[in-house]
N, C-alpha and C positions, 0 to 999 in steps of 0.2 A: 335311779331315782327319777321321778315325773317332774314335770314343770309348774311350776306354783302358776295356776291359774289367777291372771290379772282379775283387780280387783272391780267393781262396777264404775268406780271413781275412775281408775288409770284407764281403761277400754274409752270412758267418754270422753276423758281429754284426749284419747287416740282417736276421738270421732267417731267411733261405734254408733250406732242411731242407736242400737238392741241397748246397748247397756245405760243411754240415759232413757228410755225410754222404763228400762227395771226401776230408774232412778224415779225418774216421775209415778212410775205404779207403788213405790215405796212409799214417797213420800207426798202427794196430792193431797190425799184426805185429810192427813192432818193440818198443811199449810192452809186447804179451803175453809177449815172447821177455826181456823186462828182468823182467819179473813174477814169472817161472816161474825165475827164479834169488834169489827173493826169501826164501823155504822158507815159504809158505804153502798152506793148503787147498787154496785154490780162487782160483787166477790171474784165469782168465775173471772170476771176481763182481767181484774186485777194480779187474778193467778196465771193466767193464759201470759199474762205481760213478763211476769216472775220468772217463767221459764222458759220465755224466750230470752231474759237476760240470761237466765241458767246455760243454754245452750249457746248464747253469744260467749262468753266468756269462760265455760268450764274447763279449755285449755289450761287457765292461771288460776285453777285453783287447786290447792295442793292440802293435801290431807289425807284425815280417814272418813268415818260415818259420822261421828260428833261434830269434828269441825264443816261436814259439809251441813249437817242440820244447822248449826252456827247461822254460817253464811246464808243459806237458806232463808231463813227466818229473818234473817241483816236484811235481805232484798226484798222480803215481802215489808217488813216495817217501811222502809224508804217507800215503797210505791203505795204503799195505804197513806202515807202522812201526804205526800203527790196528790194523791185522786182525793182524800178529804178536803185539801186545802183545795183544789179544783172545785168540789161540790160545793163551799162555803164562798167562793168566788161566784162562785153561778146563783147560790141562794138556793139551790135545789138539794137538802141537806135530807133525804128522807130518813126514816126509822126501819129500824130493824126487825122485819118481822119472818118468819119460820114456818115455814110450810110443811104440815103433816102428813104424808102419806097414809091410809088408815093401810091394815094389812095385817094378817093373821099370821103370815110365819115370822119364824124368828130376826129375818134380816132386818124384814120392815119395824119390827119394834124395837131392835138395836138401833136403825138409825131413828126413830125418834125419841128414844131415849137421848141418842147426839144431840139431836135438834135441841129440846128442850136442855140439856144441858147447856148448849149454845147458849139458844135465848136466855137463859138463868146467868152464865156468865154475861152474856150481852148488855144486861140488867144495872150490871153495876158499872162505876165512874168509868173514865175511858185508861187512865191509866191503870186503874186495878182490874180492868178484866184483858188488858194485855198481859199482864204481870203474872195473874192465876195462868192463863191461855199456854203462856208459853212454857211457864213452870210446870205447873200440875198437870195438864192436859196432853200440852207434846214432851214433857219430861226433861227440860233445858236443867241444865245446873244452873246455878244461883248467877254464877259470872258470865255464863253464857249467854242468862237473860239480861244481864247489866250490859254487855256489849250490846247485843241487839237492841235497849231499849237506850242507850245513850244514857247510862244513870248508876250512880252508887250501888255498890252490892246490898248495903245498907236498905238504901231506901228500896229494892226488889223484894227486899225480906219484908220491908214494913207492907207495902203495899198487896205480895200473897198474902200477909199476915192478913190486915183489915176486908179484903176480897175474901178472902175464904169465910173468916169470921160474918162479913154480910148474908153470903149465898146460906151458912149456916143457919141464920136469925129467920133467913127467906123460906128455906125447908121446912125447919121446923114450924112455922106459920101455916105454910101452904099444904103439908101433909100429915100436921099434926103430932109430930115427935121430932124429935132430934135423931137425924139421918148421924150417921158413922161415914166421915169426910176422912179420906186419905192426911196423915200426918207433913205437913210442911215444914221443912227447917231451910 
């Protein structure tokens, strides 16, 4: 019998660059796409900071894929409510705005289909487009999103509930019917 080939997780608490580095090409896009519905400066620094705690501390952290999206997502919250409350200190609070690439093949209109999805989530209150963001968009379980967000499973539920029901009201306004929004429970 062969040797079960360690996992991305166990390699980069052994220090592997290669396997956080898998880590990071897993999971970026979606931590930057949670970020940039955060209303801060500068998403990118604030991810760059993420995973440098990622890799300061991935020694101690013990799990599988879920629990590491968990924590993942635990560290980007903490460092967005940081850098907001920094911009609301400075007075330099900008808005959120999305930059389209124009582009005829498929990539470029998948990411701004993202973008615009972003800014749509963007759109709404700050606790309900973390709540859809982390839910619906990076796929957290319900308690997943209550640890990360500091808050009742309860009010997670309420909160995708009313966000999804807004972005719904917004679609159908802005394109003229009633789009088909993945089911939340």
């Amino acid at each position: 019998m062969g040797r079960r080939r360690p996992s991305a997780f166990d390699a980069a608490r052994a220090g592997e660059q290669d396997a956080l580095a898998e880590l990071w090409r897993t999971h970026h896009a979606p931590l930057l796409r949670y970020l940039r519905t955060r209303r801060m400066a500068s998403p990118e620094d604030v991810a760059s900071q993420v995973w440098i705690d990622v890799a300061r501390s991935i020694e101690r952290f013990e799990g599988g894929a879920d629990d590491f999206r968990r924590w993942l997502f635990t560290i980007a919250h903490r460092r967005s409510v940081d850098e907001v409350r920094r911009a609301v200190r400075a007075a330099d609070l900008p808005t959120p705005s999305a930059e389209h690439a124009a582009g005829a093949d498929v990539e470029h209109e998948r990411n701004d289909a993202l973008d615009r999805a972003v800014e749509l989530v963007s759109s709404l209150p700050d606790a309900q487009a973390e709540a859809v963001m982390l839910r619906v968009v990076n796929d957290l379980s319900i308690a997943d999103v209550a640890v990360v967000m500091g808050i009742a499973e309860g009010n997670v539920r309420v909160l995708v509930h009313r966000g999804v029901t807004r972005l719904r009201r917004k679609l159908s306004v802005t394109d003229g019917g009633a789009p088909a929004m993945k089911r939340v429970s």
